[in-house]
N, CA and C atoms as an extended XYZ file, in Angstrom:
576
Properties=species:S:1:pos:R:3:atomname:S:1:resname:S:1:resid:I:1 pbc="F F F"
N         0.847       -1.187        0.000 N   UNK     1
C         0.000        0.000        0.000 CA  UNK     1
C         0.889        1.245        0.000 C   UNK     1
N         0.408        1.966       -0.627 N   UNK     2
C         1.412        3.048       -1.389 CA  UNK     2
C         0.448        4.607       -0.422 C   UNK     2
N         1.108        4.794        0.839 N   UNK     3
C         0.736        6.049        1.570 CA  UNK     3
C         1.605        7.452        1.796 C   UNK     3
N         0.859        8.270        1.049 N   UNK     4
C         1.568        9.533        1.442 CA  UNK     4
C         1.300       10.531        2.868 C   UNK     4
N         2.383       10.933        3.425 N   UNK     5
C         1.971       12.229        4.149 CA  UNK     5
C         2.081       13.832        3.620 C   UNK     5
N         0.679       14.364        4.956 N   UNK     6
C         0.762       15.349        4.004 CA  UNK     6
C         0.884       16.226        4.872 C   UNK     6
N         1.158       17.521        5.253 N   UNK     7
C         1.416       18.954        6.219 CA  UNK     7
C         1.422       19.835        5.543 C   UNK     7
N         0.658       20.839        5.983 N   UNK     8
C         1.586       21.992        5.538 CA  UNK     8
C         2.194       23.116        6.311 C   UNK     8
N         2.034       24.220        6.225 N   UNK     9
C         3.212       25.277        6.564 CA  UNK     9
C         2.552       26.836        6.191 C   UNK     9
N         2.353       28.147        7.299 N   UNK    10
C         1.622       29.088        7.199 CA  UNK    10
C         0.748       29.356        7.250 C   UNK    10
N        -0.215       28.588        8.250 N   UNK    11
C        -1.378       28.913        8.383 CA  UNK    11
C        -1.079       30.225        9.226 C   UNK    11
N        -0.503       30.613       10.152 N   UNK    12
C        -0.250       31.406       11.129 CA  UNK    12
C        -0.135       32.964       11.015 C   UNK    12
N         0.814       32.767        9.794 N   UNK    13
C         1.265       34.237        9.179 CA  UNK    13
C         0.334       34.844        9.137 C   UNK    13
N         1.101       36.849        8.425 N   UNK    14
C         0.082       37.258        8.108 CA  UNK    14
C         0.026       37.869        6.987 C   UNK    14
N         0.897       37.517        6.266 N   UNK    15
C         1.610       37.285        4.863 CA  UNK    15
C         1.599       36.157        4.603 C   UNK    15
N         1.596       36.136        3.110 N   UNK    16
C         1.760       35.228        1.932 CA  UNK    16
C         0.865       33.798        1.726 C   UNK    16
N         1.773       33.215        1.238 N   UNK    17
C         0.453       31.716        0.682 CA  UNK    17
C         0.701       31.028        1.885 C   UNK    17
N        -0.004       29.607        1.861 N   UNK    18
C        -0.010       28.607        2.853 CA  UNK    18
C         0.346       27.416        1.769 C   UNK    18
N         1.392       26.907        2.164 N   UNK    19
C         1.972       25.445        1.860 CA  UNK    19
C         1.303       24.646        2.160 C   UNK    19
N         1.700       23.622        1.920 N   UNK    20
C         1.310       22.220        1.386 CA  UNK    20
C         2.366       21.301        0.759 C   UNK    20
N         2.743       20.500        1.208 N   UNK    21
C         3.425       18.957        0.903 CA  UNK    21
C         2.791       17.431        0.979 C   UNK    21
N         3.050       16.512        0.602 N   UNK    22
C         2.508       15.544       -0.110 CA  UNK    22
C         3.665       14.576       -0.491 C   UNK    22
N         4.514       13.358        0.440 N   UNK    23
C         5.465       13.028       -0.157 CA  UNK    23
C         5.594       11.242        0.558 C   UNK    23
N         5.616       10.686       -0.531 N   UNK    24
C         5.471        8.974       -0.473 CA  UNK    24
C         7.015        8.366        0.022 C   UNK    24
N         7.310        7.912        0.824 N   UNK    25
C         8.779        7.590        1.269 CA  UNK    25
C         8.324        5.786        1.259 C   UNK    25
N         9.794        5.600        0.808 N   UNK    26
C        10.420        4.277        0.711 CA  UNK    26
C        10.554        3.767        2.008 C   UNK    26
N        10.146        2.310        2.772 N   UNK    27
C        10.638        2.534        3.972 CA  UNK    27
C        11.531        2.368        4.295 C   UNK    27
N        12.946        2.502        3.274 N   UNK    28
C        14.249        2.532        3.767 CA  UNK    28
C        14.680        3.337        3.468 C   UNK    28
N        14.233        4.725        3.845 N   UNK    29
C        14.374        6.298        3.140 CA  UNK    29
C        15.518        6.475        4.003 C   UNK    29
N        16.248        5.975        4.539 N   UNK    30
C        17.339        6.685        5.476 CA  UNK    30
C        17.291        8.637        5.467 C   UNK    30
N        16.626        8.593        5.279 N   UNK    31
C        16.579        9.980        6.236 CA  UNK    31
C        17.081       10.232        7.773 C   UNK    31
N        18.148       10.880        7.643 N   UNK    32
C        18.790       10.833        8.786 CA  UNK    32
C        18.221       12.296        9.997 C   UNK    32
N        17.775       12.275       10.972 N   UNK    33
C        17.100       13.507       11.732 CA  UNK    33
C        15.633       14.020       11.341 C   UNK    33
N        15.094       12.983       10.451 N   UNK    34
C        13.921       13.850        9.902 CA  UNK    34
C        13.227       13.768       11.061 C   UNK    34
N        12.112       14.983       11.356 N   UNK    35
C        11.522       15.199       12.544 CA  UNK    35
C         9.963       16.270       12.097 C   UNK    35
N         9.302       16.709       13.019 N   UNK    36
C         8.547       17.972       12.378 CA  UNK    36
C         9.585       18.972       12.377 C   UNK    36
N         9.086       19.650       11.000 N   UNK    37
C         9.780       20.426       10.585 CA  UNK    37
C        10.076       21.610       11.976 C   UNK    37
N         9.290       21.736       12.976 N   UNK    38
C         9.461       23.163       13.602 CA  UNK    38
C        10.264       22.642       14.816 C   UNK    38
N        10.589       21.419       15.142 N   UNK    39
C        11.576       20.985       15.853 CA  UNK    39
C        13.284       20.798       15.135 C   UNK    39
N        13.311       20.748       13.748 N   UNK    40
C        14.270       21.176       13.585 CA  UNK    40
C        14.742       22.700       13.460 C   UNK    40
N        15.906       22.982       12.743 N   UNK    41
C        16.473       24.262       12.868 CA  UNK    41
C        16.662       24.555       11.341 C   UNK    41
N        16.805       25.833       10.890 N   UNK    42
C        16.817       26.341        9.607 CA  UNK    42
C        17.601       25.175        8.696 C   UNK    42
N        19.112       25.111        9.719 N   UNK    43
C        19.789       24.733        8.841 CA  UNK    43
C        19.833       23.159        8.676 C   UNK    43
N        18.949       22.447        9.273 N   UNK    44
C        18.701       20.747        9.466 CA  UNK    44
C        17.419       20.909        8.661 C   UNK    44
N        16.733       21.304        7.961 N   UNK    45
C        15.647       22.050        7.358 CA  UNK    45
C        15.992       21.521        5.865 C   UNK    45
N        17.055       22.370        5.731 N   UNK    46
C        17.795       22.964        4.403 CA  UNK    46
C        18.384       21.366        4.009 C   UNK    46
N        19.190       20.968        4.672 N   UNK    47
C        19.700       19.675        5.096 CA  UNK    47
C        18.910       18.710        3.710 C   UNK    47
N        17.666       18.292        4.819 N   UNK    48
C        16.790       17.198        4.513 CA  UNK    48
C        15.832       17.769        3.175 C   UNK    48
N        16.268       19.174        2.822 N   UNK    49
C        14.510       19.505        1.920 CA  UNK    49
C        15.634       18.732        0.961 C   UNK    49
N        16.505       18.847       -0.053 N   UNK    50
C        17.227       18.307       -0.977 CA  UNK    50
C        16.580       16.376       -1.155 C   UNK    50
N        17.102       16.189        0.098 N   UNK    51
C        17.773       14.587        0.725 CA  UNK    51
C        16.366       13.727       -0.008 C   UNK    51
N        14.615       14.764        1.066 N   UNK    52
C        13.213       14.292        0.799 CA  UNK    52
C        12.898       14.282       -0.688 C   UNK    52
N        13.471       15.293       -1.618 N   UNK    53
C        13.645       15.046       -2.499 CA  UNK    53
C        13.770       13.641       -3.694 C   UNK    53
N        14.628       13.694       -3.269 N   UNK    54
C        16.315       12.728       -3.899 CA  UNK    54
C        15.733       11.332       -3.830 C   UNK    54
N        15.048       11.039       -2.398 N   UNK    55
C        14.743        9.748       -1.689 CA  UNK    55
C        13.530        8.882       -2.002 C   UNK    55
N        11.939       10.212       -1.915 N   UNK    56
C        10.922        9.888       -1.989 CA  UNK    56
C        10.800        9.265       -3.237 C   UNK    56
N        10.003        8.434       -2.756 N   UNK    57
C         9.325        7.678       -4.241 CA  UNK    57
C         8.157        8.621       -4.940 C   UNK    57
N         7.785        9.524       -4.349 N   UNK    58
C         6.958       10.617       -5.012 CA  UNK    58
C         6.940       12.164       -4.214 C   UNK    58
N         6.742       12.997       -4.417 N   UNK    59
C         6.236       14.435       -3.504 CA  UNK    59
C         6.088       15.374       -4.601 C   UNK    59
N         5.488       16.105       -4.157 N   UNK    60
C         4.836       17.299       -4.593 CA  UNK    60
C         4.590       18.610       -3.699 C   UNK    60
N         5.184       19.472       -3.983 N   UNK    61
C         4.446       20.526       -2.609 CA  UNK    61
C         3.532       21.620       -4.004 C   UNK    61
N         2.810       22.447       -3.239 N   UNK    62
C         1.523       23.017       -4.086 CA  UNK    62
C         1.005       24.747       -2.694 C   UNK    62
N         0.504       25.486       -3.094 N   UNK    63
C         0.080       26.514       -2.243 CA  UNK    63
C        -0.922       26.668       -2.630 C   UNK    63
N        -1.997       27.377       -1.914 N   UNK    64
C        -3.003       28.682       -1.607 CA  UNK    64
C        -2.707       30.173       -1.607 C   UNK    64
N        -2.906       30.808       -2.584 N   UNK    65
C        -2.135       32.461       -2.459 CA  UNK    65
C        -3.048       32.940       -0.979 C   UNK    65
N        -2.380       34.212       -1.072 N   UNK    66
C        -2.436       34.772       -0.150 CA  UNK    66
C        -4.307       35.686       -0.695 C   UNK    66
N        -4.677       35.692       -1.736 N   UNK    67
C        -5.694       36.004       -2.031 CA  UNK    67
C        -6.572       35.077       -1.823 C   UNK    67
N        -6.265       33.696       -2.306 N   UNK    68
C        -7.541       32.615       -1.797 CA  UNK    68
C        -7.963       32.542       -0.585 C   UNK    68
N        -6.337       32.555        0.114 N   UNK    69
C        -6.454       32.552        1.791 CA  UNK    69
C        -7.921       33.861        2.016 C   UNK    69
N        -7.887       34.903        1.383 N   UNK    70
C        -8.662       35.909        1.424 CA  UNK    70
C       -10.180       35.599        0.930 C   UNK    70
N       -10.395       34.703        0.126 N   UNK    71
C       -11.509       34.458       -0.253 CA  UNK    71
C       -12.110       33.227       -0.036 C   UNK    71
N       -11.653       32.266        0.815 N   UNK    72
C       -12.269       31.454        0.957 CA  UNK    72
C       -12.106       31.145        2.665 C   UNK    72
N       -11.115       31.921        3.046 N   UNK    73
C       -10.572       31.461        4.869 CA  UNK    73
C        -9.156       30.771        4.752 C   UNK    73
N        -8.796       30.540        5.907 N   UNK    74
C        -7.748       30.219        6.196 CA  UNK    74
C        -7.983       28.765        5.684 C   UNK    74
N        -8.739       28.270        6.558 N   UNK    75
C        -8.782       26.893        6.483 CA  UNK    75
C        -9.110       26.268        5.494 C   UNK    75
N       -10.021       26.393        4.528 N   UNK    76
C       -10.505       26.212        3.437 CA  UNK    76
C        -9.392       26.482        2.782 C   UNK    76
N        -8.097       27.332        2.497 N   UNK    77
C        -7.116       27.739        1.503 CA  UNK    77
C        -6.474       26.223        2.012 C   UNK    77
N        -6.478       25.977        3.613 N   UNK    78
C        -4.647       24.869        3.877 CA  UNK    78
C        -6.076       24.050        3.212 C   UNK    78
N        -6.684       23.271        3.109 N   UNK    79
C        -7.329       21.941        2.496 CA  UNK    79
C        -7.090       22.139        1.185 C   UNK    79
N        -7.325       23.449        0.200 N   UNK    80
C        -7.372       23.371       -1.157 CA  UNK    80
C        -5.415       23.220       -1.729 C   UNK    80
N        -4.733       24.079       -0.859 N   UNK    81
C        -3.420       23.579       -0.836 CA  UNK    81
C        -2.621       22.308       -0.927 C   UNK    81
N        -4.018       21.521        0.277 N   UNK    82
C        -3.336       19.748        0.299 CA  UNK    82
C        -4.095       18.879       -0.592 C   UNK    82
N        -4.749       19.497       -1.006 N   UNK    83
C        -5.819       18.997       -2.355 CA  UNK    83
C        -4.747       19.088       -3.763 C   UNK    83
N        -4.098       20.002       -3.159 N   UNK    84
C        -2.953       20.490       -4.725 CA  UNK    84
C        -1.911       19.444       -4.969 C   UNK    84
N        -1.505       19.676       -3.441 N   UNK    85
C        -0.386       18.673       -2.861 CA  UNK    85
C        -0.418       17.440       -3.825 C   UNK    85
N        -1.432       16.482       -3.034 N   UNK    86
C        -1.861       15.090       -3.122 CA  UNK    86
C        -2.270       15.073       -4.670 C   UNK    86
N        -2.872       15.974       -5.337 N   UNK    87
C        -2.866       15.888       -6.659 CA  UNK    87
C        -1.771       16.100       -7.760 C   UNK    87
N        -0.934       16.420       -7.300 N   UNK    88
C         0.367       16.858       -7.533 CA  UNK    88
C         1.568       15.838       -8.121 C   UNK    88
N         1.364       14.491       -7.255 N   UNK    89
C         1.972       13.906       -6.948 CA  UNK    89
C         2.135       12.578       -8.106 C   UNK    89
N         3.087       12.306       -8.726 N   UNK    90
C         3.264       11.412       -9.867 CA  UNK    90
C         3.139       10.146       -9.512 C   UNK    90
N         2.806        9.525       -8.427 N   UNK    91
C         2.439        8.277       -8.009 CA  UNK    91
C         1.101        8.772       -7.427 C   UNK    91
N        -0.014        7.934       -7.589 N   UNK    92
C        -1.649        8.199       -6.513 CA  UNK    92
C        -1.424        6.831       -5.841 C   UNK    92
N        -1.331        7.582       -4.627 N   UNK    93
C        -1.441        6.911       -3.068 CA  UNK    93
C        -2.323        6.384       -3.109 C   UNK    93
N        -2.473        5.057       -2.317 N   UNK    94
C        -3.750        5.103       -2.076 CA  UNK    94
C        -4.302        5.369       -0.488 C   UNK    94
N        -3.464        5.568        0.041 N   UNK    95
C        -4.104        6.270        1.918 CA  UNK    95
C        -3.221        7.488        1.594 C   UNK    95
N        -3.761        8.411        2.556 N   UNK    96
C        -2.831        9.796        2.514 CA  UNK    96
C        -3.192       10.388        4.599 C   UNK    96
N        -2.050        9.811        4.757 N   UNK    97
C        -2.005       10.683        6.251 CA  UNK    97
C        -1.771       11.785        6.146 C   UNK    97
N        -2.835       12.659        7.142 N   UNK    98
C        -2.648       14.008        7.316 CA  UNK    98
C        -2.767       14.532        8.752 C   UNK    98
N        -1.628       15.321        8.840 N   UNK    99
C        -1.433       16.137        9.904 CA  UNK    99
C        -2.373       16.722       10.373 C   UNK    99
N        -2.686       16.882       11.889 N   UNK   100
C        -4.162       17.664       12.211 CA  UNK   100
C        -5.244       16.487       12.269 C   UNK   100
N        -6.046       17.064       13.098 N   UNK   101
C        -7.682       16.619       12.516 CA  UNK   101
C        -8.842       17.035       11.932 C   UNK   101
N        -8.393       17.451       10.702 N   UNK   102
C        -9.557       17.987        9.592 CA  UNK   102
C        -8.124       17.395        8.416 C   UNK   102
N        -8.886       17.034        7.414 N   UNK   103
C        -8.891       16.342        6.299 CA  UNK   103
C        -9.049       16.913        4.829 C   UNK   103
N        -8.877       17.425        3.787 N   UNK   104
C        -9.426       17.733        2.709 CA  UNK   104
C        -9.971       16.321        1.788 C   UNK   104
N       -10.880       16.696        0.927 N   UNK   105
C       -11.671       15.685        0.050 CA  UNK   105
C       -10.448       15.101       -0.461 C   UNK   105
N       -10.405       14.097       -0.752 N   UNK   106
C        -8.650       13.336       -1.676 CA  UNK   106
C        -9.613       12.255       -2.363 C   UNK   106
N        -8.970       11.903       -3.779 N   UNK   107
C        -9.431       10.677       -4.369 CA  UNK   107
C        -9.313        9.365       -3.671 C   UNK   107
N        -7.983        9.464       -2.369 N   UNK   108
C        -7.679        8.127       -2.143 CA  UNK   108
C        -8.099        8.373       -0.573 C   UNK   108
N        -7.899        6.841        0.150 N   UNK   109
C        -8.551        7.164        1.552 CA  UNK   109
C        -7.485        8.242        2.437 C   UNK   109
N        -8.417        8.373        3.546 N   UNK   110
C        -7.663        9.949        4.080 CA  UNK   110
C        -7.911        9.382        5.670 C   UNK   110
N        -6.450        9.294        6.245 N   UNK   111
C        -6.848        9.466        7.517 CA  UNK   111
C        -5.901       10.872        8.282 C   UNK   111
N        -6.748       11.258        9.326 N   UNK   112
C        -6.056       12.341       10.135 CA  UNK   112
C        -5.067       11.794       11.296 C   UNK   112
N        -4.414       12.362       11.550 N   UNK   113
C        -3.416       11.901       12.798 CA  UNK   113
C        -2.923       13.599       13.479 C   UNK   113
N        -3.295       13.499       14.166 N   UNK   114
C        -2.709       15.065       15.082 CA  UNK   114
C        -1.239       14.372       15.848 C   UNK   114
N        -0.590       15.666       15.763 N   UNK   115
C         0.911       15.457       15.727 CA  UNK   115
C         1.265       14.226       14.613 C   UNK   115
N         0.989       14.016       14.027 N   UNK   116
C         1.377       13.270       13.234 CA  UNK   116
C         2.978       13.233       12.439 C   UNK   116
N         3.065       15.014       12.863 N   UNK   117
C         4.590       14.972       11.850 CA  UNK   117
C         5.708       14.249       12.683 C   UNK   117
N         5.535       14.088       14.065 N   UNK   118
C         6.730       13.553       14.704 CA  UNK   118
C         6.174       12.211       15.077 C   UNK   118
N         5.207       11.739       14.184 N   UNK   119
C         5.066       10.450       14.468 CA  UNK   119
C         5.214        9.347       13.062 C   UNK   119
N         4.997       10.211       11.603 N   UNK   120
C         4.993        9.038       10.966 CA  UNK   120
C         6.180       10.259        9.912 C   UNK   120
N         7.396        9.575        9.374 N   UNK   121
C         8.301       10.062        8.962 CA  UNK   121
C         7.949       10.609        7.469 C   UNK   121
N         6.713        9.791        7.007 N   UNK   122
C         5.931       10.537        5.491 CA  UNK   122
C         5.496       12.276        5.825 C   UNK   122
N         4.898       12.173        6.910 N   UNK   123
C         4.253       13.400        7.524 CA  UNK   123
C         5.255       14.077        7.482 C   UNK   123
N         6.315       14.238        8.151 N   UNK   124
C         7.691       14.423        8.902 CA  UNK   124
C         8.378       15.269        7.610 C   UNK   124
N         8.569       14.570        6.686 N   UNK   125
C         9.035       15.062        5.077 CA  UNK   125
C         8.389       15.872        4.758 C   UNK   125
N         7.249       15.994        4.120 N   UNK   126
C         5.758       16.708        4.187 CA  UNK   126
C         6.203       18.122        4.593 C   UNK   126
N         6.356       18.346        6.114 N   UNK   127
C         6.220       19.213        6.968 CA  UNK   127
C         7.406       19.773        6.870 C   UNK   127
N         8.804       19.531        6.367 N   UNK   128
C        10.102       19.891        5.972 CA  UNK   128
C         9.694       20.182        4.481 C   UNK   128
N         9.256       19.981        3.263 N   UNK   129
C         9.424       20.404        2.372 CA  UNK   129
C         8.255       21.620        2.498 C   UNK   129
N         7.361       21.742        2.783 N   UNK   130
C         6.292       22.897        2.934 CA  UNK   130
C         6.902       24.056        4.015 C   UNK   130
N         7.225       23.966        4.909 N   UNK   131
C         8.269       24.816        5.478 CA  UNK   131
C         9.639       25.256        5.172 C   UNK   131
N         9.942       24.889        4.584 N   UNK   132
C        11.511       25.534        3.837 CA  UNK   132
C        10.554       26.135        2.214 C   UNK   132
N         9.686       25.043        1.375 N   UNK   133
C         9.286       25.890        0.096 CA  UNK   133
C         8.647       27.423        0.539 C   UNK   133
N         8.235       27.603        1.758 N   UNK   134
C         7.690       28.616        2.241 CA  UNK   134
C         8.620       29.602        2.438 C   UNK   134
N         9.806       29.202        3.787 N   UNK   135
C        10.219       30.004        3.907 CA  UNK   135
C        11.145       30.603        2.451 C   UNK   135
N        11.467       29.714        1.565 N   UNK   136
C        12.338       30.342        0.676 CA  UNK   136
C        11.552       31.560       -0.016 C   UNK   136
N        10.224       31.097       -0.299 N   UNK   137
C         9.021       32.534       -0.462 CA  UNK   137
C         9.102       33.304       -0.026 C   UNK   137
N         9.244       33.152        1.414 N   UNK   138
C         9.184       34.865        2.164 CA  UNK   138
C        10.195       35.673        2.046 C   UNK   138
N        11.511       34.671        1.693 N   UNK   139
C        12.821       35.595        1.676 CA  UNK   139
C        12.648       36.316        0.691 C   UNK   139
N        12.107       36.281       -0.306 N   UNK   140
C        11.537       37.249       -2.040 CA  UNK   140
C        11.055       38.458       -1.655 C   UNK   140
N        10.128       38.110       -0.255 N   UNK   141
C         9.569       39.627        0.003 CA  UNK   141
C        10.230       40.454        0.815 C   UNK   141
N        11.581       40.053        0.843 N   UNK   142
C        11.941       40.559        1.711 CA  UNK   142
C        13.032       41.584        0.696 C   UNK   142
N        12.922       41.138       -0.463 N   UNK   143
C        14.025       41.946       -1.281 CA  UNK   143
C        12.874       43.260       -2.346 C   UNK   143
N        11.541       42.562       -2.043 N   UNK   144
C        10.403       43.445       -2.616 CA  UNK   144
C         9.558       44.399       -1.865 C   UNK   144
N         9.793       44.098       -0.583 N   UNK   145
C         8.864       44.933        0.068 CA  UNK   145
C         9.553       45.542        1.709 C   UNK   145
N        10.710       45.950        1.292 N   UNK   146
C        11.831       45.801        2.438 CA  UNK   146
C        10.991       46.627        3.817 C   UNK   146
N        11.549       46.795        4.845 N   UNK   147
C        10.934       47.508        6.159 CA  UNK   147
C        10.263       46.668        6.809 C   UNK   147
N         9.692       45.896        6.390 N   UNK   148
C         8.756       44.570        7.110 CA  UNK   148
C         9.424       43.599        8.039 C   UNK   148
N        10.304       43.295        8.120 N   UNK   149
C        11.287       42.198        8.645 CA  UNK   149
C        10.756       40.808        8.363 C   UNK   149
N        10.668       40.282        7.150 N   UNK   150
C         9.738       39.180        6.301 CA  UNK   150
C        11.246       38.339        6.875 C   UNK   150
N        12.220       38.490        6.488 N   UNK   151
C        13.451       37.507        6.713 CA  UNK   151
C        13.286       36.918        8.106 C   UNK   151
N        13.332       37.779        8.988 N   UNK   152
C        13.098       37.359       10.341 CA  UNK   152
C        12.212       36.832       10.466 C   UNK   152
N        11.016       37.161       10.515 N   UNK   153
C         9.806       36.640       11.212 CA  UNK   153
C         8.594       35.822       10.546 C   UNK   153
N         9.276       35.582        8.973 N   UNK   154
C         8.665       34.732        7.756 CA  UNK   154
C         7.141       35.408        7.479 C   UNK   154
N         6.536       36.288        8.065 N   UNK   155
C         5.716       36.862        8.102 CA  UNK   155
C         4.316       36.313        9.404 C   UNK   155
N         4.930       36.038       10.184 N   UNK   156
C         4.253       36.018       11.518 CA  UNK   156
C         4.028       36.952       12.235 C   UNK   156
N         2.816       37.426       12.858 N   UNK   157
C         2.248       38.067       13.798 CA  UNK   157
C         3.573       38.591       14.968 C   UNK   157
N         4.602       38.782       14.820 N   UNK   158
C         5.660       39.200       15.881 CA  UNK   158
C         5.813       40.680       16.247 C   UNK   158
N         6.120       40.769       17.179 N   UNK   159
C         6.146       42.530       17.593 CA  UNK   159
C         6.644       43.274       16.735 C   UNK   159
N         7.681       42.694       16.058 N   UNK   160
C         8.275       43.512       14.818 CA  UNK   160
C         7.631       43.841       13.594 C   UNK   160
N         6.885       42.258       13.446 N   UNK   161
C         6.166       42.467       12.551 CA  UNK   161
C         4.664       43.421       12.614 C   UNK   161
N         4.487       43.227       13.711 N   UNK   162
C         3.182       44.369       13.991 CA  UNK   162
C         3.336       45.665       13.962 C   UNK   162
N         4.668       46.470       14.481 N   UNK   163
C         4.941       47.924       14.042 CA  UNK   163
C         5.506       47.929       12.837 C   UNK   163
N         5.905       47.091       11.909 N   UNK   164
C         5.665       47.413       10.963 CA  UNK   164
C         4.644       47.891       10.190 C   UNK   164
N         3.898       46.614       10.261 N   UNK   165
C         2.522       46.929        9.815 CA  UNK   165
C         1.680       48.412       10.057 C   UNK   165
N         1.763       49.097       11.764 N   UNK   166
C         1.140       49.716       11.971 CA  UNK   166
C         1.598       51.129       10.884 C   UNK   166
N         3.523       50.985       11.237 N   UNK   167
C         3.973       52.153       10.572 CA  UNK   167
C         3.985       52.350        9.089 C   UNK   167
N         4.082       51.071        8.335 N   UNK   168
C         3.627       51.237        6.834 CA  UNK   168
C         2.696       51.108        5.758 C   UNK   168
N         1.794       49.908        6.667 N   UNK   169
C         0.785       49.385        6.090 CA  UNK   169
C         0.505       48.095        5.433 C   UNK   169
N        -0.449       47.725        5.076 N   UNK   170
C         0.138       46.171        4.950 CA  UNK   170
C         0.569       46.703        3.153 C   UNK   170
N         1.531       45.727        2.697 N   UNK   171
C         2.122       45.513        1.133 CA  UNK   171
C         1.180       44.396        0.698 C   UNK   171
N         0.839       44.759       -0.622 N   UNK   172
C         0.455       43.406       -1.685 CA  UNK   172
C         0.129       41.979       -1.353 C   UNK   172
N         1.037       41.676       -0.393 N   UNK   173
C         1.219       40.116       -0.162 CA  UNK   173
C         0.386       39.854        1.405 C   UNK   173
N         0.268       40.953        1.639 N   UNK   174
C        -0.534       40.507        3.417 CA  UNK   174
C        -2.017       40.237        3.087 C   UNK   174
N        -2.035       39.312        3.933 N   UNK   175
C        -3.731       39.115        4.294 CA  UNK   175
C        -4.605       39.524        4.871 C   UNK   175
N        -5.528       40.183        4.145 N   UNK   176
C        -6.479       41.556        4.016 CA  UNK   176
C        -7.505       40.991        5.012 C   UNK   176
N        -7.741       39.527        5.036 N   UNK   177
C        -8.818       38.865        6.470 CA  UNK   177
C        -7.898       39.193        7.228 C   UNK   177
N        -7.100       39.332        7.457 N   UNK   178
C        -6.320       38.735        9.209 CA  UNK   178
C        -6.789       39.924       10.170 C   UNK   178
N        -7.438       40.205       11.110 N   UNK   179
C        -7.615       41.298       11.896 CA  UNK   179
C        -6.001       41.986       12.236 C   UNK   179
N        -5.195       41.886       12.482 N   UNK   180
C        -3.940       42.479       12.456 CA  UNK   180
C        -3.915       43.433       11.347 C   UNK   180
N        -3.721       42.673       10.470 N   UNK   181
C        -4.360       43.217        9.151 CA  UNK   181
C        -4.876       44.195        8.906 C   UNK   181
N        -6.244       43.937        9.407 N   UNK   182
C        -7.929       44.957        8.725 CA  UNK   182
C        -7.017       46.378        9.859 C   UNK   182
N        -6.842       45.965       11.063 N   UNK   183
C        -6.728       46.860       12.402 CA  UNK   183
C        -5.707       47.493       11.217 C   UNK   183
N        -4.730       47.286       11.099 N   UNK   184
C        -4.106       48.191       10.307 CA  UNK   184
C        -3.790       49.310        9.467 C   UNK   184
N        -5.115       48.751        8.645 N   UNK   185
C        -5.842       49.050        7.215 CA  UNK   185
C        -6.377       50.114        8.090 C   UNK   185
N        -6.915       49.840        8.964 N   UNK   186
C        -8.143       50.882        9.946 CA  UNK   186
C        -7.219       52.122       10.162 C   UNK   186
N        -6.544       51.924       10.582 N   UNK   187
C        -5.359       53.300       11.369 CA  UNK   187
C        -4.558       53.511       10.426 C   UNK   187
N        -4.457       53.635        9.319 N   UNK   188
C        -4.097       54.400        8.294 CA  UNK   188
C        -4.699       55.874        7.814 C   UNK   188
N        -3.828       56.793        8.140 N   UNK   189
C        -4.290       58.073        7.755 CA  UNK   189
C        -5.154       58.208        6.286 C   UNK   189
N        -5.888       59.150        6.568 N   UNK   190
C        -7.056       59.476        5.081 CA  UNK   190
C        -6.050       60.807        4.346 C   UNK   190
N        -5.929       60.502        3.431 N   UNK   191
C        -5.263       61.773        2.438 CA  UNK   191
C        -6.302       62.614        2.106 C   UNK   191
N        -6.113       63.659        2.141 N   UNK   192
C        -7.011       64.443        1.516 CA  UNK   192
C        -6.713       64.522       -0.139 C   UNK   192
């Protein structure tokens, strides 16, 4: 039986898309340290995104812009993301573990597992390639929309990132739902 895991990466932010990964491992993937991605470190990250690559017998990672995120919800964007994922993918699974407990529609069977990334090493991959394809995203905005501190804080809700926001406003890529956000939008001076 041919099972993929799936995670993704950015629901949190308040910028940019939300990831999604989708990746079928061999079970002699020697993957050495793979873990959830947020227990490793940038550079054990960087490491394994190549390795999950190289190894898997299939993966795919796939996003939700930062506009869908806007038009359909958060949550509804990470399902249509892992919908991308799992469709993505040049082998069809036929089970697909997913991180969390909520599920998106999949052609093949779907089970949920919470914490799942530090429990089944498909997940584990998953959650390393959607977190590094992400963060390598945010580093872009950071050369497009400088003052924000996108490098640092990948675009999370952080103190830094909030006076930014207050002092410039949100850029192009922020999410116009997020109340951080709207509050923002709100306290922006009116030009005459």
């Amino acid at each position: 039986m041919l099972v993929c895991g799936v995670d993704e990466a950015g629901r949190g932010p308040l910028a940019g898309s939300v990831y999604a990964a989708a990746v079928i491992l061999p079970d002699d993937h020697g993957l050495i340290g793979l873990d959830d991605s947020k227990k490793l470190s940038e550079k054990q990250r960087e490491r394994l995104f190549p390795q999950i690559k190289e190894r898997a017998l299939a993966w795919s990672i796939a996003f939700a812009t930062h506009e869908e995120i806007d038009q359909i919800n958060i949550l509804q964007a990470t399902m249509l993301a892992m919908q991308r994922a799992v469709a993505g993918l040049q082998t069809v699974p036929d089970k697909a573990l997913i991180d969390g407990n909520r599920a998106p529609k999949l052609a093949c069977a779907v089970e949920t597992v919470v914490g799942g990334d530090a429990l089944h090493a498909c997940i584990s991959a998953a959650s390393v390639l959607a977190k590094v394809a992400r963060d390598h995203e945010v580093a872009e905005y950071e050369t497009r929309w400088p003052g924000y501190g996108f490098a640092q804080h990948k675009g999370y809700p952080t103190a830094a990132h909030l006076a930014a926001l207050k002092a410039l406003g949100p850029c192009p890529i922020h999410r116009m739902s997020f109340g951080p956000v709207r509050q923002a939008v709100a306290q922006m001076p009116l030009w005459d």
